[in-house]
Chimera marker file (.cmm) of the C-alpha trace (Angstrom):
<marker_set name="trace">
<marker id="1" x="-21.517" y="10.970" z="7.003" r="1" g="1" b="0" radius="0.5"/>
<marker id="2" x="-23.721" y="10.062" z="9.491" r="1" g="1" b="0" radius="0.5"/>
<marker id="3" x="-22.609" y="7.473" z="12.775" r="1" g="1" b="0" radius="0.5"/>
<marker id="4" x="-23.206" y="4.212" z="12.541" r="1" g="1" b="0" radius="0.5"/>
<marker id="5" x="-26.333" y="3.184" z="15.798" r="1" g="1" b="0" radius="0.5"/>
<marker id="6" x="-25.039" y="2.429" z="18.929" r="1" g="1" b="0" radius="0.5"/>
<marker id="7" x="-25.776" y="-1.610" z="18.149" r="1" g="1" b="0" radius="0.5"/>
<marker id="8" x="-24.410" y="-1.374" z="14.826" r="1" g="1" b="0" radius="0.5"/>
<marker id="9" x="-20.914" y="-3.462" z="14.749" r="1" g="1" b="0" radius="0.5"/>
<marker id="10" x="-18.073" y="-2.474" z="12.071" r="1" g="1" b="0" radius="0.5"/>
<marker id="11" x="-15.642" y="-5.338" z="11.735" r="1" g="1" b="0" radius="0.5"/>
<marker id="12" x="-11.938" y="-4.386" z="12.313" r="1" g="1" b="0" radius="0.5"/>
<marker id="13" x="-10.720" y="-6.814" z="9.973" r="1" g="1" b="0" radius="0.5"/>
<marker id="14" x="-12.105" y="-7.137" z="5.997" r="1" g="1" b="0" radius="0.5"/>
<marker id="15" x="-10.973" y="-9.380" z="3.920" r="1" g="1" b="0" radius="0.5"/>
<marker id="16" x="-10.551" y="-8.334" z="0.066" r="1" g="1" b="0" radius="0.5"/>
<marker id="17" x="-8.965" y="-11.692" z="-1.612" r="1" g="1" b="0" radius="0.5"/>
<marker id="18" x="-5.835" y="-12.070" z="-0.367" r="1" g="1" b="0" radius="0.5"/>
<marker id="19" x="-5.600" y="-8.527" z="1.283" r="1" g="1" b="0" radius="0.5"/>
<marker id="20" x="-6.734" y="-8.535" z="4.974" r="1" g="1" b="0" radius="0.5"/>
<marker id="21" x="-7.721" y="-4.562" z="5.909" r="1" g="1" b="0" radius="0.5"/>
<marker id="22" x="-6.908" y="-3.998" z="9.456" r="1" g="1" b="0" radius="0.5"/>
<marker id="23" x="-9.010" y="-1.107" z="10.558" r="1" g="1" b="0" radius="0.5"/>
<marker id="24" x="-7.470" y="-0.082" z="13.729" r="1" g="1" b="0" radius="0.5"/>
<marker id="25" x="-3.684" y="0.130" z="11.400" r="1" g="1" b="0" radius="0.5"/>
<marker id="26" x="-6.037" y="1.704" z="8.445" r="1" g="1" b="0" radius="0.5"/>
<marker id="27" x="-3.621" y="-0.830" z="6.337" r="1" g="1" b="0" radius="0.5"/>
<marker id="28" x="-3.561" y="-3.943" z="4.544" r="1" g="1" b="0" radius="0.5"/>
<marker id="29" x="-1.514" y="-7.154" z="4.390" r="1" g="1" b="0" radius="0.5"/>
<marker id="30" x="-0.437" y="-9.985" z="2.341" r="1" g="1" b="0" radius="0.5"/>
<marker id="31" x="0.618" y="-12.830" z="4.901" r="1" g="1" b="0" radius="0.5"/>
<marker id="32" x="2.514" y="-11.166" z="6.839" r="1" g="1" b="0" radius="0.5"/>
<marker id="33" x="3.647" y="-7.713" z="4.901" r="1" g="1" b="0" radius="0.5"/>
<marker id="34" x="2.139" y="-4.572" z="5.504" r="1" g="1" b="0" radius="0.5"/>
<marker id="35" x="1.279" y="-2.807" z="2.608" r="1" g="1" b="0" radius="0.5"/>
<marker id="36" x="1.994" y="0.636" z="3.880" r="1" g="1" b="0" radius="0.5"/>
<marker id="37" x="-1.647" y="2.506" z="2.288" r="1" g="1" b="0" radius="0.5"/>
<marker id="38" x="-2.329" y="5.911" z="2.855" r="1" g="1" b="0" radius="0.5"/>
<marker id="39" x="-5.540" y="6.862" z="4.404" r="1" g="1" b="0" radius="0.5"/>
<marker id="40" x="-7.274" y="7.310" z="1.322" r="1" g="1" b="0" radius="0.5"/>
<marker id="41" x="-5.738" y="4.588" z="-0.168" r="1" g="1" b="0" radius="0.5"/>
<marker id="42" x="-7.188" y="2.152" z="3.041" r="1" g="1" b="0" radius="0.5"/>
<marker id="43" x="-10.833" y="3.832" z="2.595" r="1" g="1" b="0" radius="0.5"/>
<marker id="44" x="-10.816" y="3.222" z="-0.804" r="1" g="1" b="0" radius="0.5"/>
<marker id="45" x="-10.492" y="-0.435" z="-0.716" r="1" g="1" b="0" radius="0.5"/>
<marker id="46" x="-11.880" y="-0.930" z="2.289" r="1" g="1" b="0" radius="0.5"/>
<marker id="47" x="-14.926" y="-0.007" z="0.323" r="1" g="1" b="0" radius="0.5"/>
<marker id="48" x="-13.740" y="-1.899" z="-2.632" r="1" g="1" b="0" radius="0.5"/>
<marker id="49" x="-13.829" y="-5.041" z="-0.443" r="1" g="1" b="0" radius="0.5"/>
<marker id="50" x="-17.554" y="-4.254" z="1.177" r="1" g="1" b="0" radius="0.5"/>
<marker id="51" x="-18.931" y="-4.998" z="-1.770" r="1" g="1" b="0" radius="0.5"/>
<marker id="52" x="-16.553" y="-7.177" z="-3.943" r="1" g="1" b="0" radius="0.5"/>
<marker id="53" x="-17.842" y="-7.708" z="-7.402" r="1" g="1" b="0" radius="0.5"/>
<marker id="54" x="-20.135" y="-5.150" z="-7.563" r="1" g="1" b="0" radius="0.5"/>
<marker id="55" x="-19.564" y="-2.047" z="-9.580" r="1" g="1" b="0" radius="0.5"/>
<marker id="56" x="-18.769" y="1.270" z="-7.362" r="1" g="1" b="0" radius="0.5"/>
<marker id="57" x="-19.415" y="4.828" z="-8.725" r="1" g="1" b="0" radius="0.5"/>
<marker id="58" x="-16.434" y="7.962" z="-8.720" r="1" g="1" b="0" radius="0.5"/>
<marker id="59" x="-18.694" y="9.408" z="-6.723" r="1" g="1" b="0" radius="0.5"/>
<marker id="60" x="-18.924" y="6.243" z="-4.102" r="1" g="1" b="0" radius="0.5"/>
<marker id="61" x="-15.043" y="5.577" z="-4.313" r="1" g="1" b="0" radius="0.5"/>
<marker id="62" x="-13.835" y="8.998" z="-3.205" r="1" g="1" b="0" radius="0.5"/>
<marker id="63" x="-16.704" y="9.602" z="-0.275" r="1" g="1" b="0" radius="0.5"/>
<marker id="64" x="-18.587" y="12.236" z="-1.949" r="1" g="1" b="0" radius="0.5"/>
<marker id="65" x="-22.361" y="12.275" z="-1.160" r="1" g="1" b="0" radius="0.5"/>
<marker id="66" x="-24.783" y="10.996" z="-3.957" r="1" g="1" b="0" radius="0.5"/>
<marker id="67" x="-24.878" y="13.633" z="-6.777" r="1" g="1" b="0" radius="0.5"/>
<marker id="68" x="-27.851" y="16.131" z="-6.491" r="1" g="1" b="0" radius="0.5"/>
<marker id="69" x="-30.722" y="15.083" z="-8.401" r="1" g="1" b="0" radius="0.5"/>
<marker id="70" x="-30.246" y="17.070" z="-12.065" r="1" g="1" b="0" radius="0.5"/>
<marker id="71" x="-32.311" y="20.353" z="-11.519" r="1" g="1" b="0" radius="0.5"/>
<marker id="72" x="-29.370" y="21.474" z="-9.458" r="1" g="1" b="0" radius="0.5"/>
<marker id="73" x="-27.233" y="24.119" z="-11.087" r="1" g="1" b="0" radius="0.5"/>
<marker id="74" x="-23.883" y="22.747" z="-13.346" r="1" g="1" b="0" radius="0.5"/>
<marker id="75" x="-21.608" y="24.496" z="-10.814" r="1" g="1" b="0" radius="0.5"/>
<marker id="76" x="-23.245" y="22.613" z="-7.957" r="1" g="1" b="0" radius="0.5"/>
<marker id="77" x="-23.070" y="19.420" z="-9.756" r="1" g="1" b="0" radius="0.5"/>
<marker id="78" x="-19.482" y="19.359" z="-10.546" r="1" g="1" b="0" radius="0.5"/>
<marker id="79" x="-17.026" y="16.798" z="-8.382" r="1" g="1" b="0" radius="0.5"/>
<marker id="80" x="-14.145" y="19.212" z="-8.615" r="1" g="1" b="0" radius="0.5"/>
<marker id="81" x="-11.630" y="19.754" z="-5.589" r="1" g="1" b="0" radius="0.5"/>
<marker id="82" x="-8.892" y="22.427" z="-5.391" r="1" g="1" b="0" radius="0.5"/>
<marker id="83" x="-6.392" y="22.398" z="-8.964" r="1" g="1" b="0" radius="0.5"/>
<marker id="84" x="-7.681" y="18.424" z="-9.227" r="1" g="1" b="0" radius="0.5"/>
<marker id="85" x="-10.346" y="17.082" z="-11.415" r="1" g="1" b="0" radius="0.5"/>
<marker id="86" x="-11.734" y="14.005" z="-9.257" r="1" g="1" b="0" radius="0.5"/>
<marker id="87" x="-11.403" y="11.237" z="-12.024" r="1" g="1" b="0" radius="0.5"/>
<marker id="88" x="-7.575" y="11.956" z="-12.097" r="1" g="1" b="0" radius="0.5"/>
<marker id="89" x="-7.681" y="11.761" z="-8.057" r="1" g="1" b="0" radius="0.5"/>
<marker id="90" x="-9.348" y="8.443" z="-8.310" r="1" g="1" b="0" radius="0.5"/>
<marker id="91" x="-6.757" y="7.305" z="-10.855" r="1" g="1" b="0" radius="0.5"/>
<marker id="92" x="-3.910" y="8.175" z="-8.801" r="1" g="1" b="0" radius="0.5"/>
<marker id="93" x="-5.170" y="6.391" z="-5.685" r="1" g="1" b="0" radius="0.5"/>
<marker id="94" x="-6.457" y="3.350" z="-7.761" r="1" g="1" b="0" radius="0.5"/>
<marker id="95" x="-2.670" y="3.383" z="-9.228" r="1" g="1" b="0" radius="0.5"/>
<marker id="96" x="-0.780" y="3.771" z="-6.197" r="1" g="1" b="0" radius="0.5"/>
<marker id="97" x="-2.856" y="0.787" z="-4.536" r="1" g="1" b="0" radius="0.5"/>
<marker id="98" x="-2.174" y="-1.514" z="-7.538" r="1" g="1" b="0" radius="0.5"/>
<marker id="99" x="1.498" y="-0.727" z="-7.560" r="1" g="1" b="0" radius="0.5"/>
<marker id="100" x="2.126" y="-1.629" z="-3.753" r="1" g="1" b="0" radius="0.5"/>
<marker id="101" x="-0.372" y="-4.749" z="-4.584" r="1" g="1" b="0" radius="0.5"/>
<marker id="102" x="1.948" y="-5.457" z="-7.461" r="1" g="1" b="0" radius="0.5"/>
<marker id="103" x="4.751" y="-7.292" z="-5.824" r="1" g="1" b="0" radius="0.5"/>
<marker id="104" x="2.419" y="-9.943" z="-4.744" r="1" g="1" b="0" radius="0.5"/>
<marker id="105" x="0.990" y="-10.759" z="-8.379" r="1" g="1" b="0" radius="0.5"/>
<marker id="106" x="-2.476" y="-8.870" z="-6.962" r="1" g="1" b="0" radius="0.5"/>
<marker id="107" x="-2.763" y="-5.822" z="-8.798" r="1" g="1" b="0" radius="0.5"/>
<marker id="108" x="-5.453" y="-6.807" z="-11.142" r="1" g="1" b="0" radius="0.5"/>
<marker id="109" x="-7.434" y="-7.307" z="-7.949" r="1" g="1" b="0" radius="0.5"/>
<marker id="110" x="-8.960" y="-3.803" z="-8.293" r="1" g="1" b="0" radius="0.5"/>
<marker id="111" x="-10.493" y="-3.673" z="-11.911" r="1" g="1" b="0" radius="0.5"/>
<marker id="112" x="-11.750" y="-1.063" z="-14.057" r="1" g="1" b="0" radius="0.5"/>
<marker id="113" x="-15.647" y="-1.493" z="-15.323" r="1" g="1" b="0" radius="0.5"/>
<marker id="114" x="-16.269" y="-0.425" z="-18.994" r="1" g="1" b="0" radius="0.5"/>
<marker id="115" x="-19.432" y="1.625" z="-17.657" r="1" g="1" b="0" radius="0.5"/>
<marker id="116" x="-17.203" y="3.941" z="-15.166" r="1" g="1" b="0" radius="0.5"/>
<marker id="117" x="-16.412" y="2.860" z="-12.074" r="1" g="1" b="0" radius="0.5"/>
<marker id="118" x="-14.491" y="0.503" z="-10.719" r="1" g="1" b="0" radius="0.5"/>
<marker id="119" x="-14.610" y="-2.928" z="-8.647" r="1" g="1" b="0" radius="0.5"/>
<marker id="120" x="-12.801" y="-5.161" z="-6.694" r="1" g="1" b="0" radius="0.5"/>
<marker id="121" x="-12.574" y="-8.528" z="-8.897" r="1" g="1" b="0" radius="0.5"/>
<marker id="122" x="-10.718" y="-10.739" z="-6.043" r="1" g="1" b="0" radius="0.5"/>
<marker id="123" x="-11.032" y="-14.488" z="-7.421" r="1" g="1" b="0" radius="0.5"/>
<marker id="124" x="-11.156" y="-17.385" z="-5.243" r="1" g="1" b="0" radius="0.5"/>
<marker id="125" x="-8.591" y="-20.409" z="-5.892" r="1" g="1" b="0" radius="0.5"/>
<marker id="126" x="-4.881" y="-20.442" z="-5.390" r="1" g="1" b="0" radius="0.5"/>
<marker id="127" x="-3.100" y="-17.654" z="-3.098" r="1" g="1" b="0" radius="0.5"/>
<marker id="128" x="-1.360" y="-15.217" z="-5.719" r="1" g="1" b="0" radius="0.5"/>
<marker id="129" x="0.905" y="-14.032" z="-3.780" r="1" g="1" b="0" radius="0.5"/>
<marker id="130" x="2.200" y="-17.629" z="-2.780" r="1" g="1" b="0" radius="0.5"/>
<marker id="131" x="2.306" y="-18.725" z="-6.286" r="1" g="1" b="0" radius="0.5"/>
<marker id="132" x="4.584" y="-15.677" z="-7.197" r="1" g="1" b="0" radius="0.5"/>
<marker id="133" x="6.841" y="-16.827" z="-4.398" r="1" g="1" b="0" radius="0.5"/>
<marker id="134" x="7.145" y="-20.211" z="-5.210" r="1" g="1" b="0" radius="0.5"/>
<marker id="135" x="9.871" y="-21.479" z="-6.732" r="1" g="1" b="0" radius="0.5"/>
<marker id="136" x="9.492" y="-22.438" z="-10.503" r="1" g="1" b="0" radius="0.5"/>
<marker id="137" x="8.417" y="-26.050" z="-10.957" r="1" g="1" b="0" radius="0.5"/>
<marker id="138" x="11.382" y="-28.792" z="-11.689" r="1" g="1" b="0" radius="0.5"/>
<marker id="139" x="11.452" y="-30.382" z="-15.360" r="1" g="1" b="0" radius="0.5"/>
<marker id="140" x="10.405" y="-33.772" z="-15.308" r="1" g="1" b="0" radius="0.5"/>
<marker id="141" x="12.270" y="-36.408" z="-15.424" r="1" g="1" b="0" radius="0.5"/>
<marker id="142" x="12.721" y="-38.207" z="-18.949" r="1" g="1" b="0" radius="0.5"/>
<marker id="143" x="12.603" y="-42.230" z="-18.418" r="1" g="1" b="0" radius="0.5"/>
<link id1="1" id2="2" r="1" g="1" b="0" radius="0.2"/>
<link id1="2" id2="3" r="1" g="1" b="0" radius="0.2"/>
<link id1="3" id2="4" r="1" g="1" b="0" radius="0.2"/>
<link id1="4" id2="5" r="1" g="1" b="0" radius="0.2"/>
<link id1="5" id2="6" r="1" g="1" b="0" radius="0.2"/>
<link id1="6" id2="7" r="1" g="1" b="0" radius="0.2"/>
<link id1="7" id2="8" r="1" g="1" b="0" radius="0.2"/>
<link id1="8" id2="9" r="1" g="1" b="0" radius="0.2"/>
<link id1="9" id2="10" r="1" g="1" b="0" radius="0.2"/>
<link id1="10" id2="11" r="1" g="1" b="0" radius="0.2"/>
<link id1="11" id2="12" r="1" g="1" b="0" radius="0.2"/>
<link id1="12" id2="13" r="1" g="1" b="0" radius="0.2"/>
<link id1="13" id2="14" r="1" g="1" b="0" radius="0.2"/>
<link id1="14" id2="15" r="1" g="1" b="0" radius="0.2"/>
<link id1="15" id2="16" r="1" g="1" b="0" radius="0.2"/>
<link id1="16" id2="17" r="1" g="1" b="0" radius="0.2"/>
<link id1="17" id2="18" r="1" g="1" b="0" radius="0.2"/>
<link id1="18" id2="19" r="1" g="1" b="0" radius="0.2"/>
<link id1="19" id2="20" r="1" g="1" b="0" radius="0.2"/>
<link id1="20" id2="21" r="1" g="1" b="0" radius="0.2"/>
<link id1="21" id2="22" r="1" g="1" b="0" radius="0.2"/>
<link id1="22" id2="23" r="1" g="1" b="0" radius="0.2"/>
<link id1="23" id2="24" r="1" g="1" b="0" radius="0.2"/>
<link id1="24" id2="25" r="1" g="1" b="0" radius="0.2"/>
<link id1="25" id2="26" r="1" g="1" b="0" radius="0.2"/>
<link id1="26" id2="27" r="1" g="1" b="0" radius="0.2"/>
<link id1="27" id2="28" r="1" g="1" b="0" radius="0.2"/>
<link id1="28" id2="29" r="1" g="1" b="0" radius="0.2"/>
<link id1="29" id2="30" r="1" g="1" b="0" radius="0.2"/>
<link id1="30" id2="31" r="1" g="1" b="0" radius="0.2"/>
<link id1="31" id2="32" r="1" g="1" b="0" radius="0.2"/>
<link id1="32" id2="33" r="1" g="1" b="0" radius="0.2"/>
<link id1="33" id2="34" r="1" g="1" b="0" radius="0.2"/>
<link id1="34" id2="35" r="1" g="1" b="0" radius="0.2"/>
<link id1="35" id2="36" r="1" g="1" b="0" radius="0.2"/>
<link id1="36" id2="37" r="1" g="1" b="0" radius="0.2"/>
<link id1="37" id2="38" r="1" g="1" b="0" radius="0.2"/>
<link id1="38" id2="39" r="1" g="1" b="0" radius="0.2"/>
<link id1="39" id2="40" r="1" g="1" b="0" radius="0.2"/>
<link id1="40" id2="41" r="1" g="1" b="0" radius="0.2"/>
<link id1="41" id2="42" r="1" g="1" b="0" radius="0.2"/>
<link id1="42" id2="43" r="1" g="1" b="0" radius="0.2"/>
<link id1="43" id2="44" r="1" g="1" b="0" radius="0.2"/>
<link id1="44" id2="45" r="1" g="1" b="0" radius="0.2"/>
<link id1="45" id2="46" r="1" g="1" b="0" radius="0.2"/>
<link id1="46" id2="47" r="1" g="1" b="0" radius="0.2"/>
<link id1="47" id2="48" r="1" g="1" b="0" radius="0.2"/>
<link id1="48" id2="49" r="1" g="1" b="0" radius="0.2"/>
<link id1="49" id2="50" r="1" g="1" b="0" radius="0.2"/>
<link id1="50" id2="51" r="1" g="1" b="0" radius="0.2"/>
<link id1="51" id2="52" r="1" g="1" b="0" radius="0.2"/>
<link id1="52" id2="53" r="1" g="1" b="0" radius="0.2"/>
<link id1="53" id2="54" r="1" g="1" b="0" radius="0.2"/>
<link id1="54" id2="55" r="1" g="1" b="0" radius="0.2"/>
<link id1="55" id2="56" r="1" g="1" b="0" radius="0.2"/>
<link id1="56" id2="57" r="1" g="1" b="0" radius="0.2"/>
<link id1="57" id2="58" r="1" g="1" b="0" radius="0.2"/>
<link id1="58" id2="59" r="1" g="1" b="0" radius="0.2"/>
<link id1="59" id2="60" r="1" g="1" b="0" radius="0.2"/>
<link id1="60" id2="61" r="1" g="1" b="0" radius="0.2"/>
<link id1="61" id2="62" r="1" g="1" b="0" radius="0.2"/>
<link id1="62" id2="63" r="1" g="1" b="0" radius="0.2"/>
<link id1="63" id2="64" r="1" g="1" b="0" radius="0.2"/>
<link id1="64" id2="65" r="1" g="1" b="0" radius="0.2"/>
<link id1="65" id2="66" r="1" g="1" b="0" radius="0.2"/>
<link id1="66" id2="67" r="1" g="1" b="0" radius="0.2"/>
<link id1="67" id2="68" r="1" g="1" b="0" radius="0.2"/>
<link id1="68" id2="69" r="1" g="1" b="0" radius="0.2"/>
<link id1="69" id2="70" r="1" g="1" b="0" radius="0.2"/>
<link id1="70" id2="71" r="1" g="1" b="0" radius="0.2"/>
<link id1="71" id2="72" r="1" g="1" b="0" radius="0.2"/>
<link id1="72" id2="73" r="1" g="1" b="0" radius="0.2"/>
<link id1="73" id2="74" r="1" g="1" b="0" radius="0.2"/>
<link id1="74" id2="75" r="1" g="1" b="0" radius="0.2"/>
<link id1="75" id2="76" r="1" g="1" b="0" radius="0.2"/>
<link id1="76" id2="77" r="1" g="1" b="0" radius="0.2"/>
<link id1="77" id2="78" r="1" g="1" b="0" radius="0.2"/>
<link id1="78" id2="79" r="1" g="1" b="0" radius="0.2"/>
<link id1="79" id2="80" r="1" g="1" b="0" radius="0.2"/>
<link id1="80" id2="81" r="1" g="1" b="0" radius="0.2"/>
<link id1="81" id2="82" r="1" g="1" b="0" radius="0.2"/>
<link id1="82" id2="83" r="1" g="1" b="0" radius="0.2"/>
<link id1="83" id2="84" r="1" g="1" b="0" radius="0.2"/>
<link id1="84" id2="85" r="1" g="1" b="0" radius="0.2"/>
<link id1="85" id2="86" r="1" g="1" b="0" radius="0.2"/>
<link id1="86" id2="87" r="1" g="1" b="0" radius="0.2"/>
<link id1="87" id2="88" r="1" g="1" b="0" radius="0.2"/>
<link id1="88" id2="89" r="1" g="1" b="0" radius="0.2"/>
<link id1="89" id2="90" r="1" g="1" b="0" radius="0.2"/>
<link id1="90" id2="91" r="1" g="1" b="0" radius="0.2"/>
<link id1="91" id2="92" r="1" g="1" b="0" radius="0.2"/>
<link id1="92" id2="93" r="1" g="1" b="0" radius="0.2"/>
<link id1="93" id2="94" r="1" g="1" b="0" radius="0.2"/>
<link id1="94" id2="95" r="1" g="1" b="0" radius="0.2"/>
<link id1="95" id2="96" r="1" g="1" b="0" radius="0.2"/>
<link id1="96" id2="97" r="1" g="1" b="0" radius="0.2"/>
<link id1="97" id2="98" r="1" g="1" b="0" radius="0.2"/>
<link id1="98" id2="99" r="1" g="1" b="0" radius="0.2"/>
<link id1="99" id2="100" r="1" g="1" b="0" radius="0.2"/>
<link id1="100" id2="101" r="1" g="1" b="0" radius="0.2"/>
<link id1="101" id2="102" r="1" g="1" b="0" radius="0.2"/>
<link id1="102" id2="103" r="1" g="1" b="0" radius="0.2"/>
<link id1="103" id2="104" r="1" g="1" b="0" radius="0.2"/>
<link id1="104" id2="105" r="1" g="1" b="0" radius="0.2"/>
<link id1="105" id2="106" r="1" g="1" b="0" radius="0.2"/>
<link id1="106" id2="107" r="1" g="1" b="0" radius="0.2"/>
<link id1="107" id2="108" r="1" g="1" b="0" radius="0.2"/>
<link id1="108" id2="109" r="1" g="1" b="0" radius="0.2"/>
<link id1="109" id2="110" r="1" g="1" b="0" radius="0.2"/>
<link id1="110" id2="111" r="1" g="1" b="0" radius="0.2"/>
<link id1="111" id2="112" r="1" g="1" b="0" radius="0.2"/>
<link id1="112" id2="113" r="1" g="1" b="0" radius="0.2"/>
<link id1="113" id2="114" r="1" g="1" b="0" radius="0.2"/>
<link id1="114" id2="115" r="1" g="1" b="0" radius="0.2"/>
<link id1="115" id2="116" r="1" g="1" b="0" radius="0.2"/>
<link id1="116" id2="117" r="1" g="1" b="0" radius="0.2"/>
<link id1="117" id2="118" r="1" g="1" b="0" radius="0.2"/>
<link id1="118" id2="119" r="1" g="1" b="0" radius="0.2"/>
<link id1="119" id2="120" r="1" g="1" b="0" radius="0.2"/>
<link id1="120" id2="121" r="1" g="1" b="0" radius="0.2"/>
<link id1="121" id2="122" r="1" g="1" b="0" radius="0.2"/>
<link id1="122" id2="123" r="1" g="1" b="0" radius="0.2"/>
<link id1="123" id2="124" r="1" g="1" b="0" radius="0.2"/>
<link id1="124" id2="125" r="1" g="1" b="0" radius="0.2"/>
<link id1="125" id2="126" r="1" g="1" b="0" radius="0.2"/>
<link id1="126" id2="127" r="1" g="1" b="0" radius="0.2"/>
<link id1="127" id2="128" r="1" g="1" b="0" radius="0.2"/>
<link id1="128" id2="129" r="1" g="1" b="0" radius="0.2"/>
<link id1="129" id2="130" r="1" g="1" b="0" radius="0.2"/>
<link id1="130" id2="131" r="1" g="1" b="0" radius="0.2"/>
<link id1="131" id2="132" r="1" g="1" b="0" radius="0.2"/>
<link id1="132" id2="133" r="1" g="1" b="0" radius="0.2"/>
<link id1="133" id2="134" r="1" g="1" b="0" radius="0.2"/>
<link id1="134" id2="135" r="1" g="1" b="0" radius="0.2"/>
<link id1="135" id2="136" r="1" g="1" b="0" radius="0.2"/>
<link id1="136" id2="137" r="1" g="1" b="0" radius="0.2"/>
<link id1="137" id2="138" r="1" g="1" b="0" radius="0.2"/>
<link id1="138" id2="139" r="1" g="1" b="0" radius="0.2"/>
<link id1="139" id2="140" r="1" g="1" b="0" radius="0.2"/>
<link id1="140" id2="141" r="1" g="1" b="0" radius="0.2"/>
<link id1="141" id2="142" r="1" g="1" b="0" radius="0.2"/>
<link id1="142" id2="143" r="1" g="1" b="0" radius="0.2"/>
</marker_set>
């Protein structure tokens, strides 16, 4: 992966929804609780959130160069690391995230598109997380 240019700024903070990604920790919070990502986990969304909405390849999720145009040999082609096919990698790293988003009612934030792919579907409107720790609603009164 080539360096950024000299002028070129990368923001230390991103937000994705309710997640703020803190580059310098390479982690994420939800107010104020750490998530506790892995490094893959952080680069993952953190290119989830710098494009939010839009539909992100296999390929583009795990940081593997742009496949090779198709006159390439099959062997050359194939996304394959060590013992690990790379759709199962994704799906473990995709899961892990979503669990530790989980407590805080987020874990549909990272959404799964029916072409392949995935995306980071982060709605605006009321805070999830603060919803899911607010205290149910009183009945109303009668009279």
């Amino acid at each position: 992966m080539p360096f950024p240019d000299a002028d070129t700024r990368i923001p230390r903070f991103l937000e994705a929804g309710e997640v703020r990604l803190d580059l310098v920790h390479r982690d994420g919070r939800v107010e104020a609780c750490w998530l506790g990502l892995r490094p893959r986990e952080f680069e993952l969304l953190w290119r989830l959130a710098r494009k939010p909405g839009e539909r992100l390849t296999r390929r583009h999720l795990l940081g593997y160069p742009p496949a090779p145009p198709p006159a390439t040999p099959p062997a050359a082609r194939r996304c394959v690391r060590p013992g690990r096919e790379c759709g199962g990698l994704l799906a473990l790293r995709v899961a892990r995230i979503r669990a530790k988003l989980a407590p805080f009612g987020l874990s549909r934030m990272i959404a799964a598109d029916a072409r392949g792919g995935h995306f980071l579907d982060a709605p605006d409107g009321p805070c999830a997380a603060a919803l899911a720790a607010a205290p149910p609603p009183r009945p109303a009164r009668a009279g």
